[in-house]
BAVO-610546 format. One record per residue: residue in three letters; x, y, z of N, C-alpha, C in turn. Coordinates in steps of 0.001 Angstrom, whole numbers, plus 500000, padded with zeros to 6 digits. Layout:
# BAVO-610546
ALAXYZXYZXYZ/...
//
This chain:
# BAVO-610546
UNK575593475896326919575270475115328118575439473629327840/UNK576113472475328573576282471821328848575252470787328993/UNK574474470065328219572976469746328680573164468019328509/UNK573076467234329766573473466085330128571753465464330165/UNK571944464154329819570719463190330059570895461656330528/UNK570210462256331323570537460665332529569293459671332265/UNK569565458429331948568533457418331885568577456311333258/UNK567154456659334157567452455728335446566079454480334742/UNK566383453465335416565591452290335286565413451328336107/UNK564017450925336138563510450281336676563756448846336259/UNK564521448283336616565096446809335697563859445711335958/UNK563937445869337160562830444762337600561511444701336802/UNK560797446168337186560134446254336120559974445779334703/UNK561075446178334097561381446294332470561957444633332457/UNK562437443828333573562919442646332987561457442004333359/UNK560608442711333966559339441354334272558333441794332821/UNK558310443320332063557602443357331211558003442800329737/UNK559199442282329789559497441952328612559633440350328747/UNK559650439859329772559428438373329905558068437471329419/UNK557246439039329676555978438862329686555380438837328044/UNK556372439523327594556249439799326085556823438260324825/UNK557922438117325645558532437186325090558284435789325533/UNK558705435609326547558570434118327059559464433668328077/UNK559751432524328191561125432287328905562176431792327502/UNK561978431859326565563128430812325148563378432255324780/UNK563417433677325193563599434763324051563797436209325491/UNK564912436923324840564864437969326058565211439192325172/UNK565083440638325545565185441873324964566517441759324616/UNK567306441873323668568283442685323528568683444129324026/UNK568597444323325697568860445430326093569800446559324687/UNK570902446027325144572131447183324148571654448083323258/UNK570705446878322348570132447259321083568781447964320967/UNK568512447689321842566831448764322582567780449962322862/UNK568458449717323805568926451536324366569497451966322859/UNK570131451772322128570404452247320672569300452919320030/UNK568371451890319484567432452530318788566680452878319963/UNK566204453147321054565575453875321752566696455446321695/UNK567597455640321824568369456976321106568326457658320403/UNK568582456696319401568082456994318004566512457684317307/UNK565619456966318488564103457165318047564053458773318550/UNK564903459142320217563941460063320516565326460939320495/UNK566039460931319222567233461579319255567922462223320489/UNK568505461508321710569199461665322532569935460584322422/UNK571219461437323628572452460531323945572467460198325411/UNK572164459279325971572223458784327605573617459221327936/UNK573716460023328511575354459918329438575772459123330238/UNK574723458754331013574968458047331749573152457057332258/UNK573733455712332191572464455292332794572337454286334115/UNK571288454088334671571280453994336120570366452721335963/UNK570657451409336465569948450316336114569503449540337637/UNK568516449730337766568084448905339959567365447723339505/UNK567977446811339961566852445115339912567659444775341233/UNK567379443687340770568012442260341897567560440997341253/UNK568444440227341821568463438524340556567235437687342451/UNK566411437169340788565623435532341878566176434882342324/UNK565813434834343954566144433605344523566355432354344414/UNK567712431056344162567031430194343287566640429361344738/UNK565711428618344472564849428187345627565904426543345345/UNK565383425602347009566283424708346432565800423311345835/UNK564087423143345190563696422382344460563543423333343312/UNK564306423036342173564318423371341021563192422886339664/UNK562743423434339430561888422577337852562377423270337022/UNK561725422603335832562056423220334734561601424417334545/UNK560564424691334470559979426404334435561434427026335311/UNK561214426958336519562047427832337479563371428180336833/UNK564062426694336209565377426629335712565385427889334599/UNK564270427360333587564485428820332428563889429663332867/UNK563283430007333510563267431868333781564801432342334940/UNK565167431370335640566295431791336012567436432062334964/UNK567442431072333989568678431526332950568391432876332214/UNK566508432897331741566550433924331047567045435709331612/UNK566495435583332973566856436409333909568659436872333700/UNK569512435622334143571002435860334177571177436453332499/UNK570543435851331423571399436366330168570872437884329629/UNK569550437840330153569029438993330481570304440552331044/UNK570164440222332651571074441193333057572529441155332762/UNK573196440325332667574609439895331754574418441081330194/UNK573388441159329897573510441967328190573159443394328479/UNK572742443501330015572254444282330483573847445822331151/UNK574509444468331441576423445088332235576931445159331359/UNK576449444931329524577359444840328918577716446644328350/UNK576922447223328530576464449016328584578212449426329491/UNK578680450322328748579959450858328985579721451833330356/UNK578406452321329914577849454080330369577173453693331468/UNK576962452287331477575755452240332772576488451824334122/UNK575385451657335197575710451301336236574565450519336765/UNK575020449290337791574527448460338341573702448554339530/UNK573083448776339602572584447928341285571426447582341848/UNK572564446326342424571921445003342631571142445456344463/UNK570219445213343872569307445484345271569190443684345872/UNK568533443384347075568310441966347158567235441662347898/UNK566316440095347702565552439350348352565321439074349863/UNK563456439464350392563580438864351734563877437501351506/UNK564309437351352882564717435377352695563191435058353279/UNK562152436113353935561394435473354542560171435653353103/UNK559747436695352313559164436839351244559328436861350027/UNK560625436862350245560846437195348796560568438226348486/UNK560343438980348654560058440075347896561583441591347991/UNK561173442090346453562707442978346184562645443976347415/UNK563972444325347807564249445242348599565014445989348194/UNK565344447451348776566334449094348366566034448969346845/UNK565494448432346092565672448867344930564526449946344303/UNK563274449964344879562825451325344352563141452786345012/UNK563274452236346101564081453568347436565532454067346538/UNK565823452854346373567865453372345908567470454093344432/UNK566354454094343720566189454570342535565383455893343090/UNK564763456639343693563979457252343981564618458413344602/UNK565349457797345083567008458887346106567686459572345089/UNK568166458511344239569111459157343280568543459912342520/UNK567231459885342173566661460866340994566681462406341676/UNK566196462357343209566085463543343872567763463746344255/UNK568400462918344790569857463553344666570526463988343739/UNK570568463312342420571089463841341323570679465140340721/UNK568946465355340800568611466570340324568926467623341264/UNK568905467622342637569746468416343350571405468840343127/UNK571768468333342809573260468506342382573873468747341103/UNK572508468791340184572533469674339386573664468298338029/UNK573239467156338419574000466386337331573562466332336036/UNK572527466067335979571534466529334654570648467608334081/UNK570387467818332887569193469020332334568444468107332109/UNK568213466875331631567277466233331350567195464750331712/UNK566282464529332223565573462661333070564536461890331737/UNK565299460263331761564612459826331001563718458636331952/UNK563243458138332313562902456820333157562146455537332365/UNK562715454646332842561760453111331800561198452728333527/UNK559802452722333576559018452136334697557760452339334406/UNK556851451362334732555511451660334845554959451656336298/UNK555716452284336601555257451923338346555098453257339064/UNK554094453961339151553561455100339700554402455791340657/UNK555047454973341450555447455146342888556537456298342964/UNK557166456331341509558257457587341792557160458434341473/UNK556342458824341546555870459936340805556704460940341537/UNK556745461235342995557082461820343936558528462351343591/UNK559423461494343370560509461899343221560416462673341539/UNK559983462077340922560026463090339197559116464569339471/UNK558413464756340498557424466057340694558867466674341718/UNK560038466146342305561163466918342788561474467257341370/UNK562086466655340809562852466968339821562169468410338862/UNK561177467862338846560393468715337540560953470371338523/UNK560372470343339985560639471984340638561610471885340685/UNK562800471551340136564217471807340066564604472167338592/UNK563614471814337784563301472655336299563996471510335577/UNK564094470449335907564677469464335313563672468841334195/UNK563851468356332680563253467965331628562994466593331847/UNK561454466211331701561642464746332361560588463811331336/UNK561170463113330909560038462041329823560190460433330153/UNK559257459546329956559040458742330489559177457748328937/UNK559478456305329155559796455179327887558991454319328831/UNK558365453164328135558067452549328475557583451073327162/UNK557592449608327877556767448742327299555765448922326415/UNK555016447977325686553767448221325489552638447768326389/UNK553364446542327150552489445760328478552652446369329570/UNK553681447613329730553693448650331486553618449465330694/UNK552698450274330640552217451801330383552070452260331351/UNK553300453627332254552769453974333407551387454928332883/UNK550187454782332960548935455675332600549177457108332969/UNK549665457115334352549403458112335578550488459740334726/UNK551368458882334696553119459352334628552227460587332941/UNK551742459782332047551149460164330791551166461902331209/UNK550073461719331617549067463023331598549985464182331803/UNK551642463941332801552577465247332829553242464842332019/UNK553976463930331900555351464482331053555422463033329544/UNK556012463801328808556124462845327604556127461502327983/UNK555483460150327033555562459036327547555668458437325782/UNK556857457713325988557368457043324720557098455367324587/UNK556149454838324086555753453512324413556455452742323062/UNK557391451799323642557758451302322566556862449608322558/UNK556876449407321116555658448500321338556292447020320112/UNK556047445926319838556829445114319362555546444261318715/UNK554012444133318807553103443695318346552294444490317562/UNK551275444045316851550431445264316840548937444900317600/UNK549261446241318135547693446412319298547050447633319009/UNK545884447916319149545367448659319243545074449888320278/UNK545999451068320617545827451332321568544993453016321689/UNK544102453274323122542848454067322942543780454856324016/UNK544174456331323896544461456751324796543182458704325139/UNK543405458591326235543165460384326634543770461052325645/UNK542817462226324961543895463636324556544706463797325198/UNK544417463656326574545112464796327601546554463831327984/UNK546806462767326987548105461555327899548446462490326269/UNK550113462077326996551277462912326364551817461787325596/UNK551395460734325056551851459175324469552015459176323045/UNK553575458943322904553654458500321290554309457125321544/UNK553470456619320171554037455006320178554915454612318848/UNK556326453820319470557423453783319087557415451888318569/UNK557452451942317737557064450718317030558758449778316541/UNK558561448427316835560207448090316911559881446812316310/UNK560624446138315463560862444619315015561466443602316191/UNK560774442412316003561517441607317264562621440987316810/UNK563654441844316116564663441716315700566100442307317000/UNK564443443121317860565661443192319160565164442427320371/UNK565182441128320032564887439858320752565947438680320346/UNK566396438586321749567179437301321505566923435893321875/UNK567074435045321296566930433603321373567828433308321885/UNK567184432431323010568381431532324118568651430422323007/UNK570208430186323333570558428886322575570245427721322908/UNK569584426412321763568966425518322633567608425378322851/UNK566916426492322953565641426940323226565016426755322396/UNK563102426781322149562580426394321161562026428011321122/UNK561698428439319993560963429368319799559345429929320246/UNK559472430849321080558259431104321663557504432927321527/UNK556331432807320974555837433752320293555122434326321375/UNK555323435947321446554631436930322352553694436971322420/UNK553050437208323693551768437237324189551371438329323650/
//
C-alpha cells in the first residue's frame, strides 16, 4: 500500500509563535525545522500545505512595524523556498484587519483531501482548536492524524486524541495530563536565523 503524508499548516499561527519565541532580529529557519522535524518523527511530507497572509503595511511606518514587517517577508520567502509545498496567501480586512479564508481554506482541504482519499496519514502545526472539526472528519475516514506544535502554542485540546509533538527550543518545565498524548522534541537555536544587520535578540 501506497501510504502518503500530508503536512497542512497553520502559518499564521506558527509565524506568530515563533516571533514570539525569537524576536523581531531572529526568525525560524522553516526548511530546516521541516527536516529535522522528519527526521525526529521519521516521516517523509509528500506534500505540504502552508495558509497565512502577509501584514498590512499601514501608511505611518516605525521602526517596530518596519522589523516585524521584514521579519515576516524573510520569514515566508524561506518558507516558498520548500520544493513540496504550496502557498496560500489568504488576505486582510481593510476595515479590521483581521486574516481572512485562511482557516476556512485550511479546514476544506483537510476534509476534501481526506475524502479523496489523497493521504493515509495528516500531520498539522496549529495550536488553534478550531479545526478540531475537520481532523474528527478525517479521523472517520480512518485517516492517521498527529499534531506538531511550538513550545508557546500547545494545542492542549488536540492532546488528549491524537499524538502531539511539541518541539521546544528553551528549557521549560512542562506539567502535562496522563491522558495528553505529548512528547517533547527538543531543538538547538541553531534553527534560527539572524536578520542581517540586526542585533541579537534572546527568546522569551
Amino acid at each position: 500500500m501506497n501510504i502518503k503524508t500530508y503536512l497542512f499548516i497553520d502559518g499564521s499561527n506558527l509565524y506568530a509563535g515563533q516571533y514570539n519565541l525569537f524576536g523581531p532580529n531572529n526568525y525560524l529557519n522553516f526548511s530546516k525545522f521541516i527536516g529535522q522535524a522528519e527526521i525526529a518523527l521519521k516521516v517523509k511530507f509528500h506534500k505540504i500545505y502552508f495558509y497565512a497572509s502577509y501584514s498590512p503595511k499601514p501608511k505611518n511606518l516605525n521602526q517596530k512595524v518596519k522589523q516585524y514587517l521584514k521579519n515576516e517577508a524573510l520569514f515566508y520567502k524561506n518558507v516558498k523556498s520548500l520544493t513540496n509545498l504550496t502557498f496560500f496567501n489568504g488576505y486582510r480586512s481593510k476595515t479590521s484587519g483581521k486574516e481572512k479564508e485562511v482557516d476556512v481554506k485550511l479546514a476544506v482541504d483537510i476534509v476534501d483531501k481526506s475524502h479523496r482519499g489523497e493521504f493515509s496519514k495528516i500531520f498539522l502545526i496549529s495550536g488553534d482548536a478550531d479545526f478540531m472539526h475537520a481532523l474528527l472528519v478525517a479521523k472517520r475516514l480512518h485517516k492517521d492524524i498527529s499534531i506538531i506544535s511550538l513550545q508557546n502554542r500547545i494545542p492542549y485540546r488536540f492532546s488528549y486524541l491524537f499524538p502531539t509533538y511539541v518541539f521546544c527550543f528553551n528549557r521549560i518545565n512542562f506539567f502535562f495530563d496522563k491522558k495528553q498524548k505529548i512528547k517533547i522534541i527538543k531543538l538547538s537555536r541553531n534553527f534560527v536565523k539572524k536578520i542581517p544587520g540586526m542585533h541579537a535578540s534572546r527568546a522569551s
